[in-house]
LUMVOLO-786249 format. One record per residue (C-alpha): chain; x, y, z. Coordinates in steps of 0.02 Angstrom, whole numbers. Example, Ala and Ser with C-alpha at 12.3 -4.5 7.8 and 13.67 -1.06 7.14 Angstrom:
2
<pt zator="A" c1="615" c2="-225" c3="390"/>
<pt zator="A" c1="684" c2="-53" c3="357"/>
This chain:
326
<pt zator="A" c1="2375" c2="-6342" c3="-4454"/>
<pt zator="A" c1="2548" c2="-6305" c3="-4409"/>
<pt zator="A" c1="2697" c2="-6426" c3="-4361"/>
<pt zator="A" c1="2819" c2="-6420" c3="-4203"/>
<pt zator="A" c1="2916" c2="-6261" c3="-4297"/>
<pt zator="A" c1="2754" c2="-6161" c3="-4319"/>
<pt zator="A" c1="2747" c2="-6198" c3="-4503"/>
<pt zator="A" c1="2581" c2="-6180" c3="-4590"/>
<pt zator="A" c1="2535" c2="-6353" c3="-4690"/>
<pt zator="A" c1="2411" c2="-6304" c3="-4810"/>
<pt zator="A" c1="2479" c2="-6407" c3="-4954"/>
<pt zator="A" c1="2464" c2="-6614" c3="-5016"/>
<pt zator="A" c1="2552" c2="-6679" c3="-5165"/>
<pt zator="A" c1="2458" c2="-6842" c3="-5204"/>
<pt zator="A" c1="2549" c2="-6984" c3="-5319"/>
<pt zator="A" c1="2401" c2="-7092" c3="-5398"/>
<pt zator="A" c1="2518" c2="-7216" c3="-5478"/>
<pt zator="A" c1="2677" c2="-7269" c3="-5470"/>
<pt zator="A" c1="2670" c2="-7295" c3="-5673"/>
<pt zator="A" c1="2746" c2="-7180" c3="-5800"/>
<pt zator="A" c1="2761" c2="-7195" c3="-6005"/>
<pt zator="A" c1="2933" c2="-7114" c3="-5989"/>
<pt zator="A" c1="3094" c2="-7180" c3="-5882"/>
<pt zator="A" c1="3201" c2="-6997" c3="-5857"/>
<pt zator="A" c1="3358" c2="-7043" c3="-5813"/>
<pt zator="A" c1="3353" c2="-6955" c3="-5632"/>
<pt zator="A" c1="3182" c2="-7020" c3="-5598"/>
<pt zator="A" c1="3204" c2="-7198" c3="-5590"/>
<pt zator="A" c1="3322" c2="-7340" c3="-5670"/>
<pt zator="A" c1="3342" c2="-7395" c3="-5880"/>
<pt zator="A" c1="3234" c2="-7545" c3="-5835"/>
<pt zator="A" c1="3108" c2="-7444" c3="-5736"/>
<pt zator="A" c1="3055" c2="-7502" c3="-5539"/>
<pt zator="A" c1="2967" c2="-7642" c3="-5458"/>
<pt zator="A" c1="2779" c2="-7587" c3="-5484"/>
<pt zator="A" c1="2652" c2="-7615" c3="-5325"/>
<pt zator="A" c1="2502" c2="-7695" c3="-5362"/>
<pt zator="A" c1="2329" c2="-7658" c3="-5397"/>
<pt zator="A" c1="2274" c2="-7707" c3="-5236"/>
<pt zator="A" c1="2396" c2="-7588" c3="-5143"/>
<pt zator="A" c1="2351" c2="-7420" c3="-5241"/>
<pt zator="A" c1="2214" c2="-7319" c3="-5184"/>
<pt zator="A" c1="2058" c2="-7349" c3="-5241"/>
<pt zator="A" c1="1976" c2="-7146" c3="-5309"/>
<pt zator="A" c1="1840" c2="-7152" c3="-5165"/>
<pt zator="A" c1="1982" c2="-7198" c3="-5048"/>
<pt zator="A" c1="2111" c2="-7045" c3="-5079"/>
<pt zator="A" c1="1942" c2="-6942" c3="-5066"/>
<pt zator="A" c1="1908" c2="-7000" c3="-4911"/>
<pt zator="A" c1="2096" c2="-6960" c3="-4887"/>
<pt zator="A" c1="2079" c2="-6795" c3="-4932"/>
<pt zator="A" c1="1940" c2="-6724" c3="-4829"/>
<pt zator="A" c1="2000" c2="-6814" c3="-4682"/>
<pt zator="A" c1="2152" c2="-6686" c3="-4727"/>
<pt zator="A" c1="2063" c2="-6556" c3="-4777"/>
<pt zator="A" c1="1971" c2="-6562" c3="-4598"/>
<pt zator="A" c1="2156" c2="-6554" c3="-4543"/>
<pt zator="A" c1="2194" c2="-6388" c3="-4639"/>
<pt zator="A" c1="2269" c2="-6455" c3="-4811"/>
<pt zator="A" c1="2177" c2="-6299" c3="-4943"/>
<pt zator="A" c1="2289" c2="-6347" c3="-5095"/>
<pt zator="A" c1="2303" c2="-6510" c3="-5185"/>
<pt zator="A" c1="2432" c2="-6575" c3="-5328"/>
<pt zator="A" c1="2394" c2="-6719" c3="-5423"/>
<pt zator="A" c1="2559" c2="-6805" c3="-5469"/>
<pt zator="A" c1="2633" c2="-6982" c3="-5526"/>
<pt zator="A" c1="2740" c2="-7079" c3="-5617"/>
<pt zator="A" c1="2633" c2="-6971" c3="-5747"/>
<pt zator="A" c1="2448" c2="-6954" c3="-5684"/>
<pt zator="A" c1="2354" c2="-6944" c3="-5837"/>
<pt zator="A" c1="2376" c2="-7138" c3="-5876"/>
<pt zator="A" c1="2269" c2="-7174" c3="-5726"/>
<pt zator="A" c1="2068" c2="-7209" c3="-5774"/>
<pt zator="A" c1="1965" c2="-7100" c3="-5700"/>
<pt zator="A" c1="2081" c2="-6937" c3="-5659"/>
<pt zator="A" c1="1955" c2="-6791" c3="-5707"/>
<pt zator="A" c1="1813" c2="-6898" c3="-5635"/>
<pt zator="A" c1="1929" c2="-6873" c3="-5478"/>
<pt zator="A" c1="1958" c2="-6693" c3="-5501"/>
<pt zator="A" c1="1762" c2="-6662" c3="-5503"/>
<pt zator="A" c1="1747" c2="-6723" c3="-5349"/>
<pt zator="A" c1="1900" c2="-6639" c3="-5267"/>
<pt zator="A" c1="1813" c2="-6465" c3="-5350"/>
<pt zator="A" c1="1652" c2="-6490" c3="-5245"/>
<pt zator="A" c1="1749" c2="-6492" c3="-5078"/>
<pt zator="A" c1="1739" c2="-6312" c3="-5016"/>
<pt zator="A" c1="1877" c2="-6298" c3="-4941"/>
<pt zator="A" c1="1995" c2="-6344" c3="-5056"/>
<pt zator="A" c1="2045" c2="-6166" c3="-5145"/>
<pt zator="A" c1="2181" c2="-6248" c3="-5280"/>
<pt zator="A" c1="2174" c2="-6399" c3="-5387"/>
<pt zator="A" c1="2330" c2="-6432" c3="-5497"/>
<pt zator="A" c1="2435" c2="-6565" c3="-5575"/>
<pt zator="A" c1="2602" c2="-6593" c3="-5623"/>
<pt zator="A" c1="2625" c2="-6712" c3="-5782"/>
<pt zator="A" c1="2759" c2="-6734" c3="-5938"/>
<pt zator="A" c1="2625" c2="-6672" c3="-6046"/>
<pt zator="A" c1="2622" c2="-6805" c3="-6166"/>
<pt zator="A" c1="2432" c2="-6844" c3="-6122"/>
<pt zator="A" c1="2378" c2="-6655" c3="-6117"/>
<pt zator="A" c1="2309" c2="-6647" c3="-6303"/>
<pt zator="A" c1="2197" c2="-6787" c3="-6236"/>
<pt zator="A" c1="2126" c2="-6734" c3="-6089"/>
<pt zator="A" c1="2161" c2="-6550" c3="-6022"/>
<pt zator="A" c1="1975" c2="-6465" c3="-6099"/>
<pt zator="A" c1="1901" c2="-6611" c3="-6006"/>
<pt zator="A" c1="2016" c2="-6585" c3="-5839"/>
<pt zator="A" c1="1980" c2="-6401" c3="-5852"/>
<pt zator="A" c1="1778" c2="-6437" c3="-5849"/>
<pt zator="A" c1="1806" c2="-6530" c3="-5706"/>
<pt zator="A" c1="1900" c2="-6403" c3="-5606"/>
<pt zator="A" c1="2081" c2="-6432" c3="-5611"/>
<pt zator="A" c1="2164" c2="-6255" c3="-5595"/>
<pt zator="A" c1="2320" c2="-6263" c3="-5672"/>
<pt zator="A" c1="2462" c2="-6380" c3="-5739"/>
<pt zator="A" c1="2662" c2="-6382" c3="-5719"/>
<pt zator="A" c1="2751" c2="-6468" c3="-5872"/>
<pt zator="A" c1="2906" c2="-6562" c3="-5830"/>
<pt zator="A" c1="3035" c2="-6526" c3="-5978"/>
<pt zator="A" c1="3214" c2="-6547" c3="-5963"/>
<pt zator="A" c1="3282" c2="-6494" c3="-6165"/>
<pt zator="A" c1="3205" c2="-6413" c3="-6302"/>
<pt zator="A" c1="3302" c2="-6539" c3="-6428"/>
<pt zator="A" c1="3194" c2="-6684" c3="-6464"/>
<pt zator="A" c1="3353" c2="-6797" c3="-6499"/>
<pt zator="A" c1="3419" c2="-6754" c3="-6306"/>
<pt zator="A" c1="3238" c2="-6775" c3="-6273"/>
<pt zator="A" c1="3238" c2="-6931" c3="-6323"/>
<pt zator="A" c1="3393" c2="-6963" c3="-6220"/>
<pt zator="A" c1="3355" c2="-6904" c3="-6068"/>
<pt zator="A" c1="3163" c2="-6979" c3="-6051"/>
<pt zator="A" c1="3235" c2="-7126" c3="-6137"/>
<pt zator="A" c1="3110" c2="-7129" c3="-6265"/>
<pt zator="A" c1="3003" c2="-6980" c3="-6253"/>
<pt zator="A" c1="2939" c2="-6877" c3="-6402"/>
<pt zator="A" c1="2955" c2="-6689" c3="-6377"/>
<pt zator="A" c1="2828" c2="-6656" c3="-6523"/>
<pt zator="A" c1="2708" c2="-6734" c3="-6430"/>
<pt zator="A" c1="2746" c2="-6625" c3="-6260"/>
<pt zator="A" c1="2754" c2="-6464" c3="-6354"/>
<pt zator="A" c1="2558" c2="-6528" c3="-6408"/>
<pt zator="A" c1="2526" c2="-6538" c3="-6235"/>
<pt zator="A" c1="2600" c2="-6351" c3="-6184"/>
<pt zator="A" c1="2470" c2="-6300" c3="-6333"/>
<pt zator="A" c1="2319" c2="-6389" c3="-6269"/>
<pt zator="A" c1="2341" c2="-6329" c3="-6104"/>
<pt zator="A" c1="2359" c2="-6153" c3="-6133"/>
<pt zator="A" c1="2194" c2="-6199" c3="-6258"/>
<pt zator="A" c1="2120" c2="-6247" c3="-6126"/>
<pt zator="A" c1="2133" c2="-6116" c3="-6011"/>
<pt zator="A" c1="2263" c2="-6224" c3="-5894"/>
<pt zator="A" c1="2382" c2="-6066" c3="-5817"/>
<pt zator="A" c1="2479" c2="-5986" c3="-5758"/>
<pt zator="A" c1="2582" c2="-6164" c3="-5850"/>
<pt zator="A" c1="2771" c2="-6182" c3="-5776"/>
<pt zator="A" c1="2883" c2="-6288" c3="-5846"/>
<pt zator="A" c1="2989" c2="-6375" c3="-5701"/>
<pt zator="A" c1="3163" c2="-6407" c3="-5797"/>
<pt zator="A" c1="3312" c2="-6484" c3="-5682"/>
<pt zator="A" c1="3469" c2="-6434" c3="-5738"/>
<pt zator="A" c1="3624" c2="-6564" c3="-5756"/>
<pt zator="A" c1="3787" c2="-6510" c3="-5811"/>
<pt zator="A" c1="3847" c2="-6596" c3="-5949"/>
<pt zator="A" c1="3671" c2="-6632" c3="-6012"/>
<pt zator="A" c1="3561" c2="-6490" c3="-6031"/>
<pt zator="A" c1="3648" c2="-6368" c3="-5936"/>
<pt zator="A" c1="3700" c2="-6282" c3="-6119"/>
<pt zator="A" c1="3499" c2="-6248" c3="-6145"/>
<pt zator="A" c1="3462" c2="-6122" c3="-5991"/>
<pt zator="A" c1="3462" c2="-5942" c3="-6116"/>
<pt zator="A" c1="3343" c2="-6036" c3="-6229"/>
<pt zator="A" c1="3201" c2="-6100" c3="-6089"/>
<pt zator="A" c1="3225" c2="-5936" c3="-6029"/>
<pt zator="A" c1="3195" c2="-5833" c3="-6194"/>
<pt zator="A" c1="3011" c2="-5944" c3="-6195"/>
<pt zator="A" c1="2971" c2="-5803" c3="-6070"/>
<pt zator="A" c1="2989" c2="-5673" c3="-6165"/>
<pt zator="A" c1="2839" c2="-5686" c3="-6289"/>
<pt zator="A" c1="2723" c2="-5804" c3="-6211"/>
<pt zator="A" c1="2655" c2="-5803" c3="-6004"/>
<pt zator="A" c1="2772" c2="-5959" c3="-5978"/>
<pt zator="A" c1="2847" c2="-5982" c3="-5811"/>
<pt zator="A" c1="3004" c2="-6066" c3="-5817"/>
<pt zator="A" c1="3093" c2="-6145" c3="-5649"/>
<pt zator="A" c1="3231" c2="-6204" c3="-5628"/>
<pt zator="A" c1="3287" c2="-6332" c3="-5533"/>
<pt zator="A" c1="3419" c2="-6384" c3="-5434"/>
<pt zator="A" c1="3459" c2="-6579" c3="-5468"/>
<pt zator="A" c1="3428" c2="-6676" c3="-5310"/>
<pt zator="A" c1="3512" c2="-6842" c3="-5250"/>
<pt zator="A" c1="3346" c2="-6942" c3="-5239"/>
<pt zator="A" c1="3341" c2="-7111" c3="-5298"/>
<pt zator="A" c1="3429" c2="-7167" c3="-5460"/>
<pt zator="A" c1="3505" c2="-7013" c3="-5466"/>
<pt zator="A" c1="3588" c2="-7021" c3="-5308"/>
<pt zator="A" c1="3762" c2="-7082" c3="-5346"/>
<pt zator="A" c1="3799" c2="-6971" c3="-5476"/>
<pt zator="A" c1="3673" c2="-6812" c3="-5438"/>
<pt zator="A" c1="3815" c2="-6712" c3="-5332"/>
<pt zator="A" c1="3953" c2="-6702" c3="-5499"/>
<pt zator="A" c1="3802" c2="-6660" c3="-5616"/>
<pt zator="A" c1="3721" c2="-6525" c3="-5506"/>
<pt zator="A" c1="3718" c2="-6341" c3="-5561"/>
<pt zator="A" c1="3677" c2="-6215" c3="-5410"/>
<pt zator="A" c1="3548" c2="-6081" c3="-5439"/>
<pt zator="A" c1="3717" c2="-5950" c3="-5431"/>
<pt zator="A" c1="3784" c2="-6035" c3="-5569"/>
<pt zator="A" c1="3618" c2="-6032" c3="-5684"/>
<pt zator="A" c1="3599" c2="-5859" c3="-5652"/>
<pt zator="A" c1="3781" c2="-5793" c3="-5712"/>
<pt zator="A" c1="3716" c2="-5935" c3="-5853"/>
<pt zator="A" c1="3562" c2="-5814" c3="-5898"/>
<pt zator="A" c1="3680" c2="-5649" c3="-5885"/>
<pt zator="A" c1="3683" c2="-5639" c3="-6068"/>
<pt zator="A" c1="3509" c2="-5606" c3="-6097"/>
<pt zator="A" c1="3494" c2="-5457" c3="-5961"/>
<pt zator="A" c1="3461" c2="-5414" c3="-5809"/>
<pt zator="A" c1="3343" c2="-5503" c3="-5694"/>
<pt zator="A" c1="3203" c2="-5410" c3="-5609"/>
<pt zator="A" c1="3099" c2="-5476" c3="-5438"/>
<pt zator="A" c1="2946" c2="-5528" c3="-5475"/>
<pt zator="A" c1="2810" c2="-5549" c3="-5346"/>
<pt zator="A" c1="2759" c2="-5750" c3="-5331"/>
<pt zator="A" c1="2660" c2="-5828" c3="-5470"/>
<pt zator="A" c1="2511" c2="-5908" c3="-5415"/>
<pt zator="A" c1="2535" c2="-6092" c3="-5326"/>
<pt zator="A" c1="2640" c2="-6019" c3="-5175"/>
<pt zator="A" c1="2776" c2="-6157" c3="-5203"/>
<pt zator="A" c1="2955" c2="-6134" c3="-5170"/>
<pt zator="A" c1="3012" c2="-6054" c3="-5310"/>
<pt zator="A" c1="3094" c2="-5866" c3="-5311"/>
<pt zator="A" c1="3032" c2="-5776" c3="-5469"/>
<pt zator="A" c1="3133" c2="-5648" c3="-5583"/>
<pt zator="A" c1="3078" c2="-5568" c3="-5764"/>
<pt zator="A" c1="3190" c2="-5523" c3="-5898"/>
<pt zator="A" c1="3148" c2="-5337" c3="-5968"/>
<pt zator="A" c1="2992" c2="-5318" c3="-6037"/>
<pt zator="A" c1="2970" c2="-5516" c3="-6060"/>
<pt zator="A" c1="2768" c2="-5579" c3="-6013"/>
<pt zator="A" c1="2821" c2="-5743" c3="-5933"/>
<pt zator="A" c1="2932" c2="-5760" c3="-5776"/>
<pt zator="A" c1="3098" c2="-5867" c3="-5715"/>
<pt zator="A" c1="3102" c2="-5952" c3="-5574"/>
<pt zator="A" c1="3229" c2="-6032" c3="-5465"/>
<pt zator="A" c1="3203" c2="-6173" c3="-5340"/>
<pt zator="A" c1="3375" c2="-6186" c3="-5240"/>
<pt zator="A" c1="3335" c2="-6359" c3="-5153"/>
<pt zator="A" c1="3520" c2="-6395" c3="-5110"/>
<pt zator="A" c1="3630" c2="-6250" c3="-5112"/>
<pt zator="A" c1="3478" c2="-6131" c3="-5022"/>
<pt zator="A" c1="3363" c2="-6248" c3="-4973"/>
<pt zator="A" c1="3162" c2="-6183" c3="-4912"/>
<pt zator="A" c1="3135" c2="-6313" c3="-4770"/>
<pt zator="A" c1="3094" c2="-6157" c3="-4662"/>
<pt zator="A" c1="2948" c2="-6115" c3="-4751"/>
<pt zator="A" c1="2898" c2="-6310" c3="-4806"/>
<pt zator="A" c1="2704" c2="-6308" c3="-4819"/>
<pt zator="A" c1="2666" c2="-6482" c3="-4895"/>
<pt zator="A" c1="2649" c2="-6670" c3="-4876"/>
<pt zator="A" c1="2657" c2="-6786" c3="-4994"/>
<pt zator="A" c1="2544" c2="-6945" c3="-5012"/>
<pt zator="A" c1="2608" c2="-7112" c3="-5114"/>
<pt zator="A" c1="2488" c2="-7200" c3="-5234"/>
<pt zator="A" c1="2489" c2="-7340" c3="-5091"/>
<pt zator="A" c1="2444" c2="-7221" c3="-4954"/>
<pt zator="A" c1="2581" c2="-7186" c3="-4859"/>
<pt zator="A" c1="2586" c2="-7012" c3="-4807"/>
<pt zator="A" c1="2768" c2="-6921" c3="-4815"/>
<pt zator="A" c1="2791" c2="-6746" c3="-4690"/>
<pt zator="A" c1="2957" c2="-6731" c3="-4793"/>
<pt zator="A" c1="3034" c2="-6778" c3="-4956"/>
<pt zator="A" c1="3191" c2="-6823" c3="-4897"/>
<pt zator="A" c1="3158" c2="-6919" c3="-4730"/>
<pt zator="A" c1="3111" c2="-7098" c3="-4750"/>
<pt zator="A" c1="2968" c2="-7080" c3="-4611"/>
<pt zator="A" c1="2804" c2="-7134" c3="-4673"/>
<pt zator="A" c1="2655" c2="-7140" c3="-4610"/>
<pt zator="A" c1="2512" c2="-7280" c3="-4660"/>
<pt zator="A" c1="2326" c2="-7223" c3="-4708"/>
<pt zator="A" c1="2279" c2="-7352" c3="-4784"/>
<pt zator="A" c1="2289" c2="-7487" c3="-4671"/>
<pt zator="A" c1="2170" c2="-7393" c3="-4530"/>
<pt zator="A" c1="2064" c2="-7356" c3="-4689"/>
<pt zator="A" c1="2032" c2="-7499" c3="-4732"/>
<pt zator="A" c1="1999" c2="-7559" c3="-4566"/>
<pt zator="A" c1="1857" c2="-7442" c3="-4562"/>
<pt zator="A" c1="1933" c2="-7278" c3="-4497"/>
<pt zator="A" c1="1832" c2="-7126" c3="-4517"/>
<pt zator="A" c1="1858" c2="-6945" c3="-4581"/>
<pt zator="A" c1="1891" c2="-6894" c3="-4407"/>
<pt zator="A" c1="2005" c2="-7049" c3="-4352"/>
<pt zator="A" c1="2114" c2="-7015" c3="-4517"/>
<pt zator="A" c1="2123" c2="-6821" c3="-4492"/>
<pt zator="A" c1="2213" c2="-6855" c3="-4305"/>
<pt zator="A" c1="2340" c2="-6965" c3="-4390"/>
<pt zator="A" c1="2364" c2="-6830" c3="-4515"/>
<pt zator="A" c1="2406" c2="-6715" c3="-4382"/>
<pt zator="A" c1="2511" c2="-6840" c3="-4295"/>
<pt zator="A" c1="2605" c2="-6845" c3="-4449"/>
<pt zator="A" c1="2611" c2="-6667" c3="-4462"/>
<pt zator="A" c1="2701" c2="-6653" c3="-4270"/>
<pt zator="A" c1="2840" c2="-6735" c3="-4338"/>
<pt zator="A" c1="2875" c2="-6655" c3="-4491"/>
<pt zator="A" c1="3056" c2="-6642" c3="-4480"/>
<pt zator="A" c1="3138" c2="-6455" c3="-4477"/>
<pt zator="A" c1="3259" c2="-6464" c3="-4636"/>
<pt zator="A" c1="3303" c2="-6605" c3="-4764"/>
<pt zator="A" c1="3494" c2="-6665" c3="-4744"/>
<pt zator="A" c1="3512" c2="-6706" c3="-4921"/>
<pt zator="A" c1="3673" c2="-6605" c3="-4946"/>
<pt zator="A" c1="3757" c2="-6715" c3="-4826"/>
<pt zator="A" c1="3669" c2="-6861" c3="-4829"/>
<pt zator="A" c1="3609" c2="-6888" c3="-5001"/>
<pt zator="A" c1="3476" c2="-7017" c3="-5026"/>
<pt zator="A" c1="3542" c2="-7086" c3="-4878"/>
<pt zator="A" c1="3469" c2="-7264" c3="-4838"/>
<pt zator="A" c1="3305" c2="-7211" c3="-4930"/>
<pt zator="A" c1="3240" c2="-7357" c3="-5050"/>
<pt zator="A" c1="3102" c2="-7256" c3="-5157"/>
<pt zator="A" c1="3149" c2="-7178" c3="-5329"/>
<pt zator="A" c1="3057" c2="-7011" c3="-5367"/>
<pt zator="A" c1="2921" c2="-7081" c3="-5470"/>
<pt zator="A" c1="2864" c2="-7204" c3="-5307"/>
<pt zator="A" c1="2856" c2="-7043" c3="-5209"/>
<pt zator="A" c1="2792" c2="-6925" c3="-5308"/>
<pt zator="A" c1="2851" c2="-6809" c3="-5432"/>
């Protein structure tokens, strides 16, 4: 499946809910967002149906994503049934990890691949700060029962913000050095809440690098498994990896392989652009496997060539991150 600029879109990040048990303060507001209704999210036989109407499209790799996916009932009953579709090569899910300890043997039975942690501090009182709540004990219990587990290669996705955590970069990337953690770092992005104040708190990949000078030089890696955006580097003779994920200042729009899906069923061909396209209406109308799949590739031919969030910012977008899709 490839769009108007000969891209190959293999890839669907699906939100199952819109809910989260944390409120980080570039995800979405102190008072949290307008939740949709029951009625509106996607019933689990529903995004199945979703999913190999895509997969007869070409989508091979699936992320499950939120608000936090692991408060929804029935996720690894979900992620058994996403491992029986053939085609479907890689089954992961990106969560704050508080939930882990709970579930990841069980998720791991049922097929899910691997796991990205989203961690922006290492200090549980800036933790606290910055989730607005959140206990980093209970995340680092989460990076141990998914390594337990078997859940890897695990990445910890950790947006940097100067002024806030921005002081922390040497000590995420020393984690690499004696365990196979995979640390990327990202680029703050004007999306949602964050959009007013995202372009004085954003540190460029450039700057994070001189940042990690100190601890020596950085080596090219070869890409970890997942085939996301993210350019990878080792420090000398460390087991885990660095990555960066230059969004703004480089952005990867060239080599975009993914839609995202909301909770609600609206199907995004970019993060940025405020084009959406229903599923679930024709779905529940009846639509078949087939009838979805053209609409997917509908979508797909207009998958616009680059985001313009450098000059734009969220623009006239209404959705906070944890609507779309982390």
């Amino acid at each position: 499946m490839q769009d108007q600029f000969q891209r190959q879109i293999n890839y669907l990040r699906i939100s199952v809910t819109d809910r989260c048990n944390l409120r980080c303060l570039y995800c979405m507001p102190e008072d949290g967002v307008e939740l949709i209704s029951r009625e509106e999210v996607l019933r689990w036989e529903e995004i199945l149906k979703i999913v190999q109407s895509c997969v007869k499209a070409g989508i091979r790799k699936v992320r499950l994503t939120g608000g936090e996916p692991l408060i929804r009932l029935g996720l690894t009953a979900f992620v058994r049934q996403l491992g029986e579709i053939p085609e479907i090569d890689d089954i992961a899910l990106t969560t704050n990890g508080i939930l882990l300890p709970q579930y990841a043997k069980e998720l791991k039975a049922a097929g899910l691949k691997r796991v990205n942690i989203s961690l922006d501090t290492l200090r549980p009182e800036r933790f606290a700060r910055i989730t607005r709540g959140g206990s980093l004990a209970k995340v680092w219990a989460g990076v141990e029962a998914a390594v337990s587990a078997g859940l890897e290669p695990l990445k910890f996705n950790c947006v940097v913000m100067r002024g806030t955590n921005d002081d922390e970069l040497p000590d995420f990337a020393r984690l690499t050095l004696t365990r196979t953690f995979h640390v990327r770092f990202i680029e703050l992005m004007p999306i949602g809440s964050s959009d007013k104040w995202a372009g004085g708190s954003r540190v460029t990949i450039p700057e994070i690098k001189e940042k990690l000078a100190e601890l020596g030089p950085l080596l090219p890696r070869e890409q970890v498994t997942g085939g996301g955006p993210a350019k990878y580097y080792t420090l000398p003779e460390a087991k885990g990896t660095i990555g960066f994920i230059s969004a703004m200042s480089e952005h990867f729009c060239a080599a975009c392989n993914r839609l995202r899906m909301t909770s609600e069923g609206k199907l995004r061909p970019c993060l940025h652009s405020k084009q959406e396209v229903d599923l679930r209406t024709p779905l529940r109308a009846g639509a078949g496997v087939d009838d979805l799949a053209a609409i997917v590739a509908q979508a797909v031919a207009r998958k616009p060539k680059q985001h313009s969030m450098v000059d734009d910012g969220w623009a006239d977008n209404e959705r906070v991150m944890s609507q779309i899709g982390g």
